[in-house]
N, C-alpha and C positions, 0 to 999 in steps of 0.2 A: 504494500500500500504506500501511495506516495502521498505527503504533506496536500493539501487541497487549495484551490483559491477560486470562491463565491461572488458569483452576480451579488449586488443588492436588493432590498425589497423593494415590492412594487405595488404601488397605490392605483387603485382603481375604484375612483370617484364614482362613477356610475354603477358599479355593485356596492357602494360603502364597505370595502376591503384592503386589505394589506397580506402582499403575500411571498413568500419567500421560501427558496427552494435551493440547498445547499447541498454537499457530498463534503463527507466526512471518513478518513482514515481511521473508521475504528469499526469493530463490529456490531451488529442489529443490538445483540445482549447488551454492551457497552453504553448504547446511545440509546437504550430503552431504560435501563436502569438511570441514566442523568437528568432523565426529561421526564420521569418518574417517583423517585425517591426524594425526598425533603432532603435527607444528608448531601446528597449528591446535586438536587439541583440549588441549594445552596452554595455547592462551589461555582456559579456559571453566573446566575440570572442575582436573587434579590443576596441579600447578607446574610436572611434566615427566611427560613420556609418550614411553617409546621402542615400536618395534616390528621385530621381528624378522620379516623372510622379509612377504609378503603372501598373502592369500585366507584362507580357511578354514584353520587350524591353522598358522595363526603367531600369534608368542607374543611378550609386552611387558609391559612395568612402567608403573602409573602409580606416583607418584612425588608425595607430600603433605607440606609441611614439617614437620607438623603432625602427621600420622598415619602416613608412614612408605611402604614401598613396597610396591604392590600387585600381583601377577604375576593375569595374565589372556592368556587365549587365544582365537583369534576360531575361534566355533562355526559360524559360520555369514555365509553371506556371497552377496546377494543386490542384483548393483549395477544402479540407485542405490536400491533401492526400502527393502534392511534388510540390517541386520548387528548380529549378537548376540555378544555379548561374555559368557568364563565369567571369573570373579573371582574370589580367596580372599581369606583375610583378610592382614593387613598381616603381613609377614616381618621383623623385627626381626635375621635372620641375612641378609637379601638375596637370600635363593633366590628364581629367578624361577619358581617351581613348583608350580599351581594343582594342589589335595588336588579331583579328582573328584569324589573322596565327599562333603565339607564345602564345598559350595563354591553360588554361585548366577549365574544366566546374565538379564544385564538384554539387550533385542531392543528396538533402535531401528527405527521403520519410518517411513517418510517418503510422504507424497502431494503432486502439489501443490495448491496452492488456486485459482480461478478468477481470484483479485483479483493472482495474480503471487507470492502466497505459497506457504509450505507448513507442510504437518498434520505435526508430529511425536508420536510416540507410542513411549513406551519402556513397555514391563511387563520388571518382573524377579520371575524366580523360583526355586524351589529351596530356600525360605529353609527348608522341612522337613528338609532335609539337616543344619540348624545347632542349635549346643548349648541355642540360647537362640531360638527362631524369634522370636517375640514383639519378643522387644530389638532386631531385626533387623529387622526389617518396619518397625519405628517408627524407628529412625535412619536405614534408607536412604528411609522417605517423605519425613523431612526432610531429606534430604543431596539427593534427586530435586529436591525443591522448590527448595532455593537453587542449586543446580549449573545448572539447567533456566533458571534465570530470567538467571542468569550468561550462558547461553546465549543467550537472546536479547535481552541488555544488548548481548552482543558484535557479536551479528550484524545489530541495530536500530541501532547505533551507527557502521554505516557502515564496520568494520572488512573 
């Protein structure tokens, strides 16, 4: 497997989406378990990430030093192939309590590659739900971008 290097996300305003589609030098197991496990996707994405209960509709905080805490609940749960996660915005009172209505669902799916890698592929959406779709679409393309590439820093790096 050789080291990878990834297009950016791509917004698509007239589906209200963000989506991004990377290859990664490690295997399906490796990058199921990162995009999976609180321990693990804490080395990648937020600083901390719990999770409450497992499978479809269990519920967790990710946890930014920076931006605060994020309450999300797993919609969906298809192992090891995808799992889609719903997200709100950051809770400044700590409630771990994703608003339905205002809210948007990023769907990790994963294949593997011939070469011993694997395709990862998040779209999130929803972002019509939000006051500001626009400001939305464009912070989490670039939050995809650097979080993603965090991602396969970690898991290229032998971690």
């Amino acid at each position: 497997m050789t080291v990878t290097s990834n297009e950016p996300s791509v917004v698509d305003a007239g589906e209200f989406t963000v989506r991004r589609t990377i290859g990664i030098a490690a295997p399906l197991e490796k990058v199921w378990a990162a995009i999976t496990e609180p321990a693990l996707i804490s080395q990648w994405f937020p600083q901390r990430a719990t999770l409450d209960g497992s499978g479809a509709g269990a519920t967790g905080v990710f946890s930014w030093d920076d931006y605060g805490d994020v309450p999300f609940v797993i919609e969906e749960l298809d192992e090891p192939r995808m799992i889609a996660y719903r997200w709100g915005n950051s809770d400044p009172a700590g409630a771990a309590q994703v608003d339905r209505d205002h809210s948007t669902v990023f769907r990790f799916t994963v294949e593997p590659l011939d070469d011993g890698g694997t395709r990862l592929t998040v779209v999130e959406t929803g972002f019509d739900t939000l006051a500001d779709p626009a400001a939305g679409m464009e912070s989490n393309r670039g939050g995809w971008n650097s979080e993603l590439d965090e991602l396969v820093a970690y898991l290229e790096g032998g971690a």
